[in-house]
C-alpha positions as CSV (number, residue, x, y, z in Angstrom):
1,X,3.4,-30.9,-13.1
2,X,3.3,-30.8,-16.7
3,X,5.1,-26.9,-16.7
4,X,7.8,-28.9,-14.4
5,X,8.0,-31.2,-17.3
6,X,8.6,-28.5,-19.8
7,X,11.3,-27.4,-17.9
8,X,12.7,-31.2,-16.7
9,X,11.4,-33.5,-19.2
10,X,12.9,-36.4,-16.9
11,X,10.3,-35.8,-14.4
12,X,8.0,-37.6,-17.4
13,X,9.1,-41.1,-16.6
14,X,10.7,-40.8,-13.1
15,X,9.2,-42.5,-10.3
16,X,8.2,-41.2,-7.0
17,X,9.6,-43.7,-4.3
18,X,9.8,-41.9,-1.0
19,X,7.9,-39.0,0.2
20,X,9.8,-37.2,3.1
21,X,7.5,-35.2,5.8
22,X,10.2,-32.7,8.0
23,X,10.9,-29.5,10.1
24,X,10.3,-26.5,8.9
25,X,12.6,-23.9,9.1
26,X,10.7,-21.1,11.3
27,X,12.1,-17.6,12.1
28,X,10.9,-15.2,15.3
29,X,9.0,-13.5,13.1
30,X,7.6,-15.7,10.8
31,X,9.1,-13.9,7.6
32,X,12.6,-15.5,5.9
33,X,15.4,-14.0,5.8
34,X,17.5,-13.0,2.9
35,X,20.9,-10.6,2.5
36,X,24.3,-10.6,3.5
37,X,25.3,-11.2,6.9
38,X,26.3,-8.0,9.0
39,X,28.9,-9.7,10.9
40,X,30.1,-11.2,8.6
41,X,31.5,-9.7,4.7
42,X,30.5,-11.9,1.2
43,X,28.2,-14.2,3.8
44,X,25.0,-14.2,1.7
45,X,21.4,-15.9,3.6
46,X,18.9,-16.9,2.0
47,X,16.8,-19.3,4.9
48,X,14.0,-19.4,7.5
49,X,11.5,-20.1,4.5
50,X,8.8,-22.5,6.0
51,X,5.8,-22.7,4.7
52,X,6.8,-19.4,2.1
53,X,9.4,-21.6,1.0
54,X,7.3,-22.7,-2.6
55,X,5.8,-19.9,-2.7
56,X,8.1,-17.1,-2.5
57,X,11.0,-19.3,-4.0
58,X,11.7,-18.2,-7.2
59,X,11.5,-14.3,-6.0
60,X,13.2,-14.6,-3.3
61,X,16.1,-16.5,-5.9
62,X,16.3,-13.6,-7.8
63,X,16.7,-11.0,-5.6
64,X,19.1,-12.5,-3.5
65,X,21.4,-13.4,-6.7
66,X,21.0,-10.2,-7.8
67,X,22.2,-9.0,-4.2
68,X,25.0,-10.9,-4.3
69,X,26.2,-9.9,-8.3
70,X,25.4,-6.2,-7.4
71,X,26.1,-5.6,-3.9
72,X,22.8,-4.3,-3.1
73,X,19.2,-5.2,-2.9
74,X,17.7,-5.1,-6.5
75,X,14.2,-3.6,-4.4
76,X,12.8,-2.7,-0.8
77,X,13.3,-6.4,1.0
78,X,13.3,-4.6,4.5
79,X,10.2,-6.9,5.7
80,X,12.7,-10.2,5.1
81,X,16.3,-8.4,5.6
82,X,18.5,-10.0,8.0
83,X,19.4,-7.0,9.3
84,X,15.7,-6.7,11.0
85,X,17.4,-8.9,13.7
86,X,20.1,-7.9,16.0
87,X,22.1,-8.9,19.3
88,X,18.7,-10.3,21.4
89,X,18.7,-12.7,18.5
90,X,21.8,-14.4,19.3
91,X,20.2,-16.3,22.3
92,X,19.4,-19.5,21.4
93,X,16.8,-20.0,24.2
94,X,15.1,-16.5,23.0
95,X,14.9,-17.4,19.8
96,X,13.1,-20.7,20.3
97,X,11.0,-19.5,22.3
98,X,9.8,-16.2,20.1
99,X,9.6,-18.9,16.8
100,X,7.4,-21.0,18.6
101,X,5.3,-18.3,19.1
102,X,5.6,-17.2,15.3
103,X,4.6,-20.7,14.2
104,X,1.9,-21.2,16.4
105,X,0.4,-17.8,15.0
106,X,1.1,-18.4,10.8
107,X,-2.5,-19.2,10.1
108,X,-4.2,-16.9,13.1
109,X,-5.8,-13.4,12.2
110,X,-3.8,-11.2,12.5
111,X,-4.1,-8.3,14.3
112,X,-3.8,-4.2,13.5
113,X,-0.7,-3.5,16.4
114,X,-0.7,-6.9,17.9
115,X,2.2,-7.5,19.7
116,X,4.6,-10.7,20.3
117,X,4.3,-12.1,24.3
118,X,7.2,-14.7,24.4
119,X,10.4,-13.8,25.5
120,X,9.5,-10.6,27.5
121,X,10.7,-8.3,29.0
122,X,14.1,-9.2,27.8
123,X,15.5,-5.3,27.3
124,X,14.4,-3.0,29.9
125,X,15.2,0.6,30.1
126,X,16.2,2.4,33.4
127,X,12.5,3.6,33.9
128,X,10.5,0.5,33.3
129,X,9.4,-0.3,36.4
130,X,8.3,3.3,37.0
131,X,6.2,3.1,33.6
132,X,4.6,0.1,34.6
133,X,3.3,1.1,37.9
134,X,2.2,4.3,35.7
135,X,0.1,2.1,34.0
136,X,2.2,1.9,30.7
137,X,0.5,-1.1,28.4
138,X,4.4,-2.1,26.7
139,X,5.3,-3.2,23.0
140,X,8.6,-4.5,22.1
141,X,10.9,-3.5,20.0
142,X,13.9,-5.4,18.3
143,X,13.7,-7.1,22.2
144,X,13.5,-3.4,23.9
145,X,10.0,-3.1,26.0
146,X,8.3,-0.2,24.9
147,X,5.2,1.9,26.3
148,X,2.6,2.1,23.8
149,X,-0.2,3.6,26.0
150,X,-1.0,4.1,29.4
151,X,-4.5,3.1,30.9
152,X,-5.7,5.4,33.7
153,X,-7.0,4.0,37.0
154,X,-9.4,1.9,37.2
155,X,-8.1,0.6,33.1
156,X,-6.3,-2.6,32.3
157,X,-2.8,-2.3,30.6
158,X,-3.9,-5.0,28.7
159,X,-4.6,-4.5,24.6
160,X,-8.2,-5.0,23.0
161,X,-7.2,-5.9,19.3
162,X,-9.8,-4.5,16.6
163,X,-10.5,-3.9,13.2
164,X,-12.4,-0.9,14.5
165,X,-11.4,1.1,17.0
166,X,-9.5,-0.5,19.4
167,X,-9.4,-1.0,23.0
168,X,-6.9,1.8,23.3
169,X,-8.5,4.5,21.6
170,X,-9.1,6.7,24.5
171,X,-6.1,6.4,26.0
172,X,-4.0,7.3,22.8
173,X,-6.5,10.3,22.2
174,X,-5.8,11.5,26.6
175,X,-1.9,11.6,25.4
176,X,-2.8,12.5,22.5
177,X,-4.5,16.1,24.0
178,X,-1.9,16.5,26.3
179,X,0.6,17.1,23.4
180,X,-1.1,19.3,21.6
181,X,-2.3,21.1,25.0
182,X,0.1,21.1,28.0
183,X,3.5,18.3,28.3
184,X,4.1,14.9,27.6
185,X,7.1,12.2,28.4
186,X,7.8,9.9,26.3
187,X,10.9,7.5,27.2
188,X,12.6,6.7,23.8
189,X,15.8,5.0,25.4
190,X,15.4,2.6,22.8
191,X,16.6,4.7,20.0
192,X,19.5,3.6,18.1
193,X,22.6,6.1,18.8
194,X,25.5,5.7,17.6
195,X,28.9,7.8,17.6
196,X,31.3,8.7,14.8
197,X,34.7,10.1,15.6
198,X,37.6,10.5,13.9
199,X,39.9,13.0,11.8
200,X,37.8,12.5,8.5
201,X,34.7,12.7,10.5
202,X,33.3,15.8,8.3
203,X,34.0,14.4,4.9
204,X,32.8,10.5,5.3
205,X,29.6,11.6,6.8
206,X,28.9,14.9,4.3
207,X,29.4,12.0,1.6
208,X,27.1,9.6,2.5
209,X,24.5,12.2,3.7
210,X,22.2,13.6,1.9
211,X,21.9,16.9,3.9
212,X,25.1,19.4,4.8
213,X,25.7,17.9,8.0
214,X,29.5,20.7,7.9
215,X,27.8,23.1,10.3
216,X,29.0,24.6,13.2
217,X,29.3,22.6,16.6
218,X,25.9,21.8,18.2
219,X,24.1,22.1,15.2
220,X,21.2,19.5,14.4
221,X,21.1,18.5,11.4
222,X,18.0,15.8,10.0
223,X,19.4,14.3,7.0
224,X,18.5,11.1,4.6
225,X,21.2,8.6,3.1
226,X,20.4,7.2,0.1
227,X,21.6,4.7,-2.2
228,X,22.9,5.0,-5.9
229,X,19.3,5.2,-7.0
230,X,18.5,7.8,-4.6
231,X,16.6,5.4,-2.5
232,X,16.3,6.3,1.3
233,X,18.4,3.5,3.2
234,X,18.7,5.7,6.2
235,X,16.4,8.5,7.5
236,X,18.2,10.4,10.8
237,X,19.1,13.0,12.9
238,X,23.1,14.2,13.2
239,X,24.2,16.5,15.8
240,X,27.4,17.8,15.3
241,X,29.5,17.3,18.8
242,X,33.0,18.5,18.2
243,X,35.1,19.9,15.0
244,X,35.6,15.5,14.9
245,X,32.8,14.1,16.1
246,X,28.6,12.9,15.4
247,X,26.0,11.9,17.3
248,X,23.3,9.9,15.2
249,X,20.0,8.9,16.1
250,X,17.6,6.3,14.3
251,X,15.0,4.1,15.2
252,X,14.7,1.0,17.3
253,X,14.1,-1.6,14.5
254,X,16.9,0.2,12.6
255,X,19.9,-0.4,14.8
256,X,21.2,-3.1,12.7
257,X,20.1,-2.2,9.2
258,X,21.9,1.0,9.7
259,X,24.9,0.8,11.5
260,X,25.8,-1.6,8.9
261,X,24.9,0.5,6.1
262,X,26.6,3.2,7.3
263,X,30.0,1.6,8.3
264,X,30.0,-0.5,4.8
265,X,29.7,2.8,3.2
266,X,32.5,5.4,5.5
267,X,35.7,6.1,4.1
268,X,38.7,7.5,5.5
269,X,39.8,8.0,9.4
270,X,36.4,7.8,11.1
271,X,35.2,4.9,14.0
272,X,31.5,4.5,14.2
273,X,30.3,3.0,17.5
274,X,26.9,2.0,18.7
275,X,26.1,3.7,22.1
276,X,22.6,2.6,22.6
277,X,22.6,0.7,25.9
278,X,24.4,3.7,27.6
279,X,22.4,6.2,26.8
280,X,18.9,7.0,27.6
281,X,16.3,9.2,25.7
282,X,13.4,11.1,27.6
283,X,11.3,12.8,25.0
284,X,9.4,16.1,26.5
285,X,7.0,17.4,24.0
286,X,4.1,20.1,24.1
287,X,3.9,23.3,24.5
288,X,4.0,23.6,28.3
289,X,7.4,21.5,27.7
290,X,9.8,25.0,28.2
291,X,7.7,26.0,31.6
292,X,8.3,22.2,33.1
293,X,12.1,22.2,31.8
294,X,13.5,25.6,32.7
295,X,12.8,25.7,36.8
296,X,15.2,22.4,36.5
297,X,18.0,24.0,34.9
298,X,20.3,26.8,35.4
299,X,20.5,27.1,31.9
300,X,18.2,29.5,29.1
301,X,15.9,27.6,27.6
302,X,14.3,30.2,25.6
303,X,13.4,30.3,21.8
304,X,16.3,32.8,21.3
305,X,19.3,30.9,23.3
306,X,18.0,27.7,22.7
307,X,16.1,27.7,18.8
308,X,15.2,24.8,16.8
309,X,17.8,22.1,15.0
310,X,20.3,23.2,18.4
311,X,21.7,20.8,20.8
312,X,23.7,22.2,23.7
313,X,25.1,20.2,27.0
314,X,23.0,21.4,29.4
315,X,22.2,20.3,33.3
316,X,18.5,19.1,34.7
317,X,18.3,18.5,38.1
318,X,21.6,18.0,39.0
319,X,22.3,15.6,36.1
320,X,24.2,16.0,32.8
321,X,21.9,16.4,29.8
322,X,22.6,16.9,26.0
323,X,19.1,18.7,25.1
324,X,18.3,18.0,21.6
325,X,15.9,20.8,20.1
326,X,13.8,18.7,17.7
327,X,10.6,17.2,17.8
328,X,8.6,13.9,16.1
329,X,5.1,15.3,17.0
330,X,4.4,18.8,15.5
331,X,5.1,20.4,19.4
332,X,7.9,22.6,21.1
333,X,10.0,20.2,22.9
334,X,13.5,18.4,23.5
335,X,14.5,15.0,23.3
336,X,17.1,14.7,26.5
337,X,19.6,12.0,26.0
338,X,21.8,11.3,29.2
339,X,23.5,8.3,30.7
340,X,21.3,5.8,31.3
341,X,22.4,6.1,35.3
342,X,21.0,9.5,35.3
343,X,17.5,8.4,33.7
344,X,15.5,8.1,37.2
345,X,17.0,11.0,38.8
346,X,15.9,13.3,35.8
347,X,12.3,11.5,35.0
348,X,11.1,11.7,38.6
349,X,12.2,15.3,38.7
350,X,10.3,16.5,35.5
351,X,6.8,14.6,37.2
352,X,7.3,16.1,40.1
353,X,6.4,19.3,38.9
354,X,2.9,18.2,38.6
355,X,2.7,19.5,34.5
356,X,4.0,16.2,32.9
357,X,1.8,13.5,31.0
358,X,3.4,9.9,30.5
359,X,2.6,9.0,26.7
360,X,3.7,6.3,24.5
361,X,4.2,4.9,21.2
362,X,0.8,4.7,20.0
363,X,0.2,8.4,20.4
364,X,3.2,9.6,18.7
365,X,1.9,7.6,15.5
366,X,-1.3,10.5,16.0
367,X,0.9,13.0,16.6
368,X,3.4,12.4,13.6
369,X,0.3,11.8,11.2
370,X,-1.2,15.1,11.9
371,X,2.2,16.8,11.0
372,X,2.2,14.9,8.3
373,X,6.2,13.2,9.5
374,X,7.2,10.5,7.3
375,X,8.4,6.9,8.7
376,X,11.2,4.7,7.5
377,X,9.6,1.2,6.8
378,X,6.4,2.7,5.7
379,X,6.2,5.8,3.9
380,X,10.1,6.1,2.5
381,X,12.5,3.7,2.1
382,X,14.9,2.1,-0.2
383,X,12.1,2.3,-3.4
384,X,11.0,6.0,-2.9
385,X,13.8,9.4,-3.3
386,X,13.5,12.5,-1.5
387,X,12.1,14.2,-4.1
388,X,9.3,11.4,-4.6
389,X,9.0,11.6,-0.5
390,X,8.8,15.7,-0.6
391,X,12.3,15.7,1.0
392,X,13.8,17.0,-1.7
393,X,14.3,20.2,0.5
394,X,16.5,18.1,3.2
395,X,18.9,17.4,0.4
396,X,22.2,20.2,-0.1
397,X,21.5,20.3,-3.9
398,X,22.5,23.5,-4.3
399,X,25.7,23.4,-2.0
400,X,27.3,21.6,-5.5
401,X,29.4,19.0,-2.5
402,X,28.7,15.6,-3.8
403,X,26.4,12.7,-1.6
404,X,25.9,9.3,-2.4
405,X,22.2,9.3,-5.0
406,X,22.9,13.1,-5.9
407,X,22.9,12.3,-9.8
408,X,19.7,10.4,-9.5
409,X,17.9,12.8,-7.0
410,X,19.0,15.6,-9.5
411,X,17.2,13.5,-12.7
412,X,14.3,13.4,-10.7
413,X,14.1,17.7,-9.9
414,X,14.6,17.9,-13.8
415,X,12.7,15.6,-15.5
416,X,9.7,14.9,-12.7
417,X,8.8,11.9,-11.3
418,X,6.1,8.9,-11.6
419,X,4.8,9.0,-7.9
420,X,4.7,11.7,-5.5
421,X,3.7,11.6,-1.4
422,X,0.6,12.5,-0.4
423,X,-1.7,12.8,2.8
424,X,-5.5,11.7,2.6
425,X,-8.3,12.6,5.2
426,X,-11.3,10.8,5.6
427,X,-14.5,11.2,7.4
428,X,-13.6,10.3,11.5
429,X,-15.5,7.2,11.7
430,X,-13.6,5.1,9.0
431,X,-10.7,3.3,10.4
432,X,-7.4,3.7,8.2
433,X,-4.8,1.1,8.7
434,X,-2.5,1.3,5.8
435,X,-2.9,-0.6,2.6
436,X,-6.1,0.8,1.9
437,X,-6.5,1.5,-1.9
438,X,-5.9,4.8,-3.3
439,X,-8.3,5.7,-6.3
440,X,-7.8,9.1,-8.5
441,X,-11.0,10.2,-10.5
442,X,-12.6,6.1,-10.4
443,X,-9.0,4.8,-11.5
444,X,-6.6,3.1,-8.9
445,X,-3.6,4.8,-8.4
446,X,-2.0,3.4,-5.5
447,X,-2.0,2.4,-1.7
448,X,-1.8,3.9,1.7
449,X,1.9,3.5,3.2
450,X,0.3,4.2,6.5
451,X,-2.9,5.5,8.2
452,X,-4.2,6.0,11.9
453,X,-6.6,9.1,13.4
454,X,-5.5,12.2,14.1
455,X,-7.1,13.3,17.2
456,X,-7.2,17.1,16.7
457,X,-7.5,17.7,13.3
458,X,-10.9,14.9,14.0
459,X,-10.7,13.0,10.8
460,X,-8.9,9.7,9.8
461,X,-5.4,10.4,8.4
462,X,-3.2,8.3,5.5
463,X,-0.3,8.6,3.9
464,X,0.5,7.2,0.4
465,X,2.1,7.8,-2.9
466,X,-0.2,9.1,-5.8
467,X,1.3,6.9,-9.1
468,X,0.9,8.2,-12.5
469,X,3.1,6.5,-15.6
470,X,2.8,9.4,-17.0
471,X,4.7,11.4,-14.4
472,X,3.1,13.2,-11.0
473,X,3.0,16.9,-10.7
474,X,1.3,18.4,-7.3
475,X,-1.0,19.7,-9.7
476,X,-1.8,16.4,-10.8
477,X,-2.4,15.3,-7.2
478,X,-4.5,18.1,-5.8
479,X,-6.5,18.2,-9.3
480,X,-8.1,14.5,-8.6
481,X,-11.2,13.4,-6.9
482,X,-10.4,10.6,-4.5
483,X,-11.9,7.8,-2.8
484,X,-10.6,5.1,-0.3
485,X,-11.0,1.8,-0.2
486,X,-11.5,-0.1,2.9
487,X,-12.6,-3.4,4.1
488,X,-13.7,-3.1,0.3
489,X,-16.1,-0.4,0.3
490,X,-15.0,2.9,-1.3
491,X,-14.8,6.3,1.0
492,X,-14.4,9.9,0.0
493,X,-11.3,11.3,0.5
494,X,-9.7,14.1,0.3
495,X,-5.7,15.2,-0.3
496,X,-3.2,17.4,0.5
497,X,0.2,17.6,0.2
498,X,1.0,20.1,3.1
499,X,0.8,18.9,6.7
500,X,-2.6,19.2,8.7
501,X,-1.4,20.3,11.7
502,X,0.7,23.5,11.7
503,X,1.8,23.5,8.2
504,X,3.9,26.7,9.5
505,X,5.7,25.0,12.6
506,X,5.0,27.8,14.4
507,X,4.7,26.0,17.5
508,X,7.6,23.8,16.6
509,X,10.2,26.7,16.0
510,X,8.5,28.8,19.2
């Protein structure tokens, strides 16, 4: 009271006469929501605050009146953008129901992975209900169900929550083997795709991208887009279609975020269409992936007709296929993406050949630790460049074509930079979740972006950025002694900046 005086000096001598006890304004996910409205251009939010309404108010002020005199967001906001939301929030009924669920859970513990039950199963894929008599244990996505595990027989699909390890831990670490040893299937129909077309197709997308994405038809290309900062505001993959046209693939929880970066940010003549719903994604991964694919094609599949970054049209069991040569896990394999009417013919005829492992969500989070495969959200994103992010190779500096963040990512290769990307092992009993403290030599030098267990390598696995104000060499990171701190108890740790599994990708590019 008396620094609200300081700033009101009326509020000295005024009286309270009414004290007004209302609503709160809830969201689905119990977070605000602040930014300007996809839909809708100049239509700034700022709402949704409940109980962080106090709290976070004169933050949350700033930024968004910064956003609105810049354009952009002055700092990463993604937890609170409104563009975490997207069409399955339009329903009125859904969203009542989800925010009652996020009200009733603002003072709970909260859980490592805990998942949201209200309002499910609300977007299906083609192959749900053959997951779930599979024994697929779902998570939801932006409203899209999800398999995050599978339990065997005799297992409940059901999740055991922990702060140790939880009740899924042998099923990730079953899926988990089977990528690394034989063939997995992972059904990522959920994936944003979207579709640009259009005469100027090769210059609006080479200038908003941070890679060369002018290659020659059915090249993959993975790429970043950053902002004028050199913040990543997009991390993707681009497959080049046609002399006028892209396929682009992002995440699930990224849909709306960017489509409407992207399309803010195109010039020229060039559509951009989201083609999500009508196309479906089955992931094969591992290195038996080739021997279960090729009997159900007519089509070479082999390292030297078929290599890495390539996407060809292709058919698999009677269906049409475009085979995407890439991988998210560290393994040979090919994400499949077909119309969605196709998805049971194909899925039933890749486990029929006896050599397929269903796996989910849970188990690529291993998987992409161990490779050491960074994740939008978590370990980049608007606040952290390429060259921050060990990226820097994914950019076409020396193609001397100009990309949206060029000048700053080129600062940052001459001058250095004040945080670099690092991976951190520790021994396989400790339980990394993300957060956990980084110390350098006894002094704290930042925080894990995210953390799990890698099942092959047999240690705990986290990624985080190393910070130094004195600017971050890799000599600098490697030349520390480091320690871990979690549930407030310091572990040893050690770093790396290489991945742990196959630093090489010899078994990706085989």
């Amino acid at each position: 009271m008396a620094d609200a005086i300081a700033r009101v000096p009326a509020l000295a001598t005024a009286a309270v006469r009414q004290l007004i006890n209302g609503p709160e304004s809830f969201t689905p996910d119990g977070n605000f929501i602040l930014g300007e409205a996809p839909e809708l251009r100049n239509f700034f939010v700022g709402a949704g605050f409940n109980a962080f309404g106090i709290a976070a108010g004169g933050g949350a002020g700033m930024a968004l009146a910064e956003w609105v005199a810049t354009g952009a967001a002055p700092c990463d906001l993604w937890p609170v953008d409104i563009r975490r939301f997207g069409p399955v929030h339009r329903a009125t009924d859904w969203v009542r129901e989800r925010t009652l669920e996020a009200y009733a859970k603002h003072y709970t513990i909260a859980w490592p992975a805990e998942e949201m039950r209200s309002a499910r199963p609300t977007r299906r894929s083609a192959l749900y209900a053959h997951l779930k008599a599979a024994g697929a244990c779902f998570g939801e996505k932006l409203g899209w169900e999800r398999p995050n595990w599978f339990a065997a027989p005799g297992e409940a699909a059901v999740d055991r929550h922990s702060y140790q390890r939880p009740g899924w831990w042998d099923a990730v670490a079953r899926e988990h083997k089977a990528a690394r040893e034989a063939c997995v299937l992972i059904d990522q129909s959920s994936f944003a795709k979207f579709r640009l077309k259009g005469r100027d197709a090769v210059e609006a997308l080479n200038r908003i991208a941070a890679g060369n994405v002018d290659r020659p038809v059915g090249s993959l290309i993975y790429t970043q887009m950053l902002n004028a900062r050199g913040g990543i505001e997009c991390d993707l993959t681009v497959v080049r279609r046609a002399w006028d046209e892209y396929c682009l693939t992002t995440g699930t929880g990224f849909a709306t975020h960017d489509f409407d970066w992207i399309s803010r940010n195109l010039c020229g003549e060039v559509q951009l269409s989201d083609v999500t719903s009508g196309t479906a994604v089955l992931s094969l991964m591992g290195p038996g992936s080739r021997e279960v694919l090729q009997p159900l094609t007519p089509d070479d599949l082999s390292g030297a007709a078929f290599p890495f970054a390539t996407a060809r049209a292709i058919s698999v069991a009677g269906c049409p296929v475009l085979a995407l040569r890439v991988t998210y896990v560290g393994e040979l394999g090919w994400e499949l993406h077909l119309p969605t009417e196709f998805a049971v013919t194909v899925y039933e005829a890749l486990m029929a050949t006896g050599g397929v492992t269903n796996a989910g969500y849970r188990a690529i989070e291993t998987l992409r630790l161990e490779k050491g495969y960074r994740a939008w959200g978590s370990d980049i994103g608007p606040d952290h460049t390429p060259v921050e992010a060990g990226l820097a190779w994914a950019c076409k500096m020396t193609s001397g074509l100009p990309f949206l963040g060029r000048e700053a990512v080129a600062a940052q290769l001459a001058n250095g930079v004040g945080k670099r990307l690092a991976t951190f092992t520790a021994a396989p009993e400790v339980i990394l979740l993300g957060r956990e403290t980084i110390y350098r030599n006894g002094e704290r030098v930042g925080w894990l972006s995210s953390g799990g267990h890698g099942h092959t390598v047999g240690q705990a696995i986290g990624m985080g950025y190393v910070r130094h104000a004195g600017g971050v060499t890799e000599d600098f990171v490697l030349s520390g002694t480091y320690e871990l701190e979690v549930a407030c108890e310091r572990v040893p740790a050690e770093v790396r900046l290489t991945p742990l599994y196959d630093p090489q990708s010899l078994r990706v590019r085989s």
